[in-house]
C-alpha positions as CSV (number, residue, x, y, z in Angstrom):
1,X,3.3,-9.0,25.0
2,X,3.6,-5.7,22.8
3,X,6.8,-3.3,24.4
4,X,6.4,0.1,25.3
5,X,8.3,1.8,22.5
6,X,8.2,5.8,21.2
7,X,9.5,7.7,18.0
8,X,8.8,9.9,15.1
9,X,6.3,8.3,11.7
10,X,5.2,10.2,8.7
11,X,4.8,9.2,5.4
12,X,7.7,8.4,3.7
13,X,9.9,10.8,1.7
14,X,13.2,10.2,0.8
15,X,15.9,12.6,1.9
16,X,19.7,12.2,1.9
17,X,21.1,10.2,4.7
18,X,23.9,12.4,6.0
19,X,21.2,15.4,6.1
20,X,19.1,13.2,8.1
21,X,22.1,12.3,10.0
22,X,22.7,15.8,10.7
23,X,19.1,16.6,12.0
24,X,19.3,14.0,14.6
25,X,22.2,15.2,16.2
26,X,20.9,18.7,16.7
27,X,17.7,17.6,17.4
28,X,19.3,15.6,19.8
29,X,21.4,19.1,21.4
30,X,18.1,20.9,21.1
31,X,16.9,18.2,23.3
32,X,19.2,18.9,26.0
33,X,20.9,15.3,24.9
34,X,24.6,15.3,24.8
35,X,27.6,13.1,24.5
36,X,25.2,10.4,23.9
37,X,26.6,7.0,21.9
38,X,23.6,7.1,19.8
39,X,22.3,6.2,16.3
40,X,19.3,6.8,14.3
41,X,17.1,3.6,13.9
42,X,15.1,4.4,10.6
43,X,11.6,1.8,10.2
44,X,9.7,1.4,7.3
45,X,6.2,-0.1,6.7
46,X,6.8,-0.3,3.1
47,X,3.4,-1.3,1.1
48,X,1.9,1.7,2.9
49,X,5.3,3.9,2.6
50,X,5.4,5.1,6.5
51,X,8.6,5.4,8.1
52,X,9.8,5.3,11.9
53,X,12.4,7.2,13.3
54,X,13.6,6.2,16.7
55,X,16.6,7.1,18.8
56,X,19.2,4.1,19.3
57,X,20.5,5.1,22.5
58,X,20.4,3.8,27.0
59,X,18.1,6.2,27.5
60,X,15.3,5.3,24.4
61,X,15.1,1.8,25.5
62,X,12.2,0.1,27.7
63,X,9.3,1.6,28.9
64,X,11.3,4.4,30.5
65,X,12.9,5.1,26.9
66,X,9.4,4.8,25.0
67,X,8.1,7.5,27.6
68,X,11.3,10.1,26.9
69,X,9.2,10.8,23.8
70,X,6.7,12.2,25.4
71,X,8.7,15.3,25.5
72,X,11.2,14.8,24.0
73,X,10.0,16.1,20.0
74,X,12.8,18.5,18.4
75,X,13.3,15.9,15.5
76,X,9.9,15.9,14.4
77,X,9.6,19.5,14.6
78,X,12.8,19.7,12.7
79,X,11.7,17.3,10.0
80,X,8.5,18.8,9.3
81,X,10.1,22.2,8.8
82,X,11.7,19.8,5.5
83,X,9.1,17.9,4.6
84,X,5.6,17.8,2.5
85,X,4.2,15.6,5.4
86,X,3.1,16.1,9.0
87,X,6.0,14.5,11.5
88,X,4.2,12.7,14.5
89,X,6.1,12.1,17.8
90,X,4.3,9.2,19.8
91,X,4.2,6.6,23.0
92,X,2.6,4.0,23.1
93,X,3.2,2.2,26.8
94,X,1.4,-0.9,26.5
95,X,0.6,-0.5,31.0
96,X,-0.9,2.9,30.9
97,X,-1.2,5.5,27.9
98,X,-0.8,6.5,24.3
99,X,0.2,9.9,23.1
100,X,0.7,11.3,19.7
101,X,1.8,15.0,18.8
102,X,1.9,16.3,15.4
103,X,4.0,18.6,13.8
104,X,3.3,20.8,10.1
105,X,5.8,23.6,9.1
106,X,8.0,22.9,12.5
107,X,4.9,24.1,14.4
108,X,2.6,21.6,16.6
109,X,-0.7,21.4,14.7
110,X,-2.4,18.9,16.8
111,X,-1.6,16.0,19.6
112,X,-3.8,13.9,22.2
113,X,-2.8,11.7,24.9
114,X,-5.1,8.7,26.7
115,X,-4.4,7.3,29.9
116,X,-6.4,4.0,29.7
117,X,-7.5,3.8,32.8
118,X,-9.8,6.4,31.3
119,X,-10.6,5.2,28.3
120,X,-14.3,4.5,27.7
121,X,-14.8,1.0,27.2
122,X,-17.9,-0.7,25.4
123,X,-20.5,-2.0,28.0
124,X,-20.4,-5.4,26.3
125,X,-17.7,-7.7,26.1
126,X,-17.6,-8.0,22.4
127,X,-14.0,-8.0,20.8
128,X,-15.3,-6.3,17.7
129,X,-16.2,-3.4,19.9
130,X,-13.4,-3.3,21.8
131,X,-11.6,-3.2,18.4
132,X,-13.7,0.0,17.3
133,X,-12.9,1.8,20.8
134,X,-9.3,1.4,20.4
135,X,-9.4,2.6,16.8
136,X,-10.3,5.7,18.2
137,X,-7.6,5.7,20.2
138,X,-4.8,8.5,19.4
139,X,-2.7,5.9,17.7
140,X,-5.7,4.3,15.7
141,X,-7.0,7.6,14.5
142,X,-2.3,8.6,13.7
143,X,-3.3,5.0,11.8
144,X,-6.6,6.2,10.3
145,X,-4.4,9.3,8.6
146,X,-1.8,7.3,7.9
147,X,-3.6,4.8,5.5
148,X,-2.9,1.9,8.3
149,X,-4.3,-0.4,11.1
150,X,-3.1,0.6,14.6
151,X,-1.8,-2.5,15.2
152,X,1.1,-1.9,12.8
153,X,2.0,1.3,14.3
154,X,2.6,-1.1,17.5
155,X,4.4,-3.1,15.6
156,X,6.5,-1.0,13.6
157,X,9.5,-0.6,15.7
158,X,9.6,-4.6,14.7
159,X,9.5,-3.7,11.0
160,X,12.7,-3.9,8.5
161,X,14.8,-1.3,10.4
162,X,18.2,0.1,9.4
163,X,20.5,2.0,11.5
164,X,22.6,5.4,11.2
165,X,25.0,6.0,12.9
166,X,25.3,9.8,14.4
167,X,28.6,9.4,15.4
168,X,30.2,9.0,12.5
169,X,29.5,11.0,8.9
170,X,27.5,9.4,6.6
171,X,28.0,9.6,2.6
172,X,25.0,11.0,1.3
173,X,22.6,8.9,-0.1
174,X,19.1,8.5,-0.7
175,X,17.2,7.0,2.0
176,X,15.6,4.1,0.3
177,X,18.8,2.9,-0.5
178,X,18.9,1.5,3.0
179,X,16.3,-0.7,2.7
180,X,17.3,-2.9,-0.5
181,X,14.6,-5.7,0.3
182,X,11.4,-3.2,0.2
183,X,13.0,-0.8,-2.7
184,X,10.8,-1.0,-4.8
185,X,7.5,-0.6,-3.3
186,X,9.3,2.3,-1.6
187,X,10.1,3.9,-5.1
188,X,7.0,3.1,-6.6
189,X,4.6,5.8,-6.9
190,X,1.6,5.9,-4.7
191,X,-1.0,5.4,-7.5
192,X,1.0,2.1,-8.6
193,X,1.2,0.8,-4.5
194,X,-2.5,1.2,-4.0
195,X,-3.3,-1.0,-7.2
């Protein structure tokens, strides 16, 4: 069984660490989220270069945490006022919905949520079709734009992860330097991944 988890994925761009760092905490106070232990868990699907943020906190954990991100979007916004790439905040709870939001320019530009006890199911019992229906599904179509299969947006929160800490500084550095086992597909340039 998949667990319900939430976050932030866009493509990846690297960005120093202890400016990250930074944005998480006031994202975090815009958020209404203080005094919080937390940390900043940082996921990468690396052949396809998309990253996860998620909060490492109580109250992110568990279906309960995974459905905090349903409102809870001030680092996305915040990040895509940085970035080249659209930040998307998403659920997915494996018992009753998925919702993604997308942010371009710190501005939402788009978002849909499905409850899926109203999702429209195909008539037949075929798994192929089932397959199609769910890749329409908000996280299959954040997959379709992201150049990758909905099920590894479900399982990216399982991907090589690293951790920063938010309550200590951090020494800048660049981000892929966190992730020494996947550098160099992370560094490679996206004509020389696809080949």
């Amino acid at each position: 069984m998949v667990e319900a988890h939430g976050g932030y994925v866009c493509r990846f761009e690297d960005v120093d660490v202890a400016w990250l760092q930074q944005l998480a905490r006031q994202s975090l106070y815009e958020d209404r989220i203080e005094g919080v232990d937390a940390g900043l868990l940082v996921s990468v699907l690396p052949g396809a270069k998309v990253v996860r943020f998620a909060y490492d906190a109580g109250h992110t954990y568990g279906r309960k945490g995974a459905r905090w991100y349903l409102e809870h979007h001030a680092f996305a916004r915040k990040l895509s006022e940085h970035l080249r790439e659209t930040v998307h905040a998403y659920v997915f709870d494996p018992d009753e919905l998925e919702q993604v939001v997308s942010y371009g320019n710190g501005h939402q530009v788009g978002g849909e949520v499905l409850r899926y006890e109203d999702a429209e199911l195909p008539d037949d019992d075929d798994e192929t079709s089932f397959e199609k229906a769910k890749a329409k599904w908000p996280l299959g179509h954040l997959g379709r734009v992201l150049g990758v299969q909905r099920e590894e947006l479900i399982r990216i929160a399982r991907q090589t992860t690293a951790l920063i800490d938010l309550g200590r500084p951090s020494a800048p550095q660049p981000l892929w330097q966190l992730f020494p086992s996947v550098v160099a597909q992370l560094r490679r340039p996206a004509a020389l991944a696809a080949s």
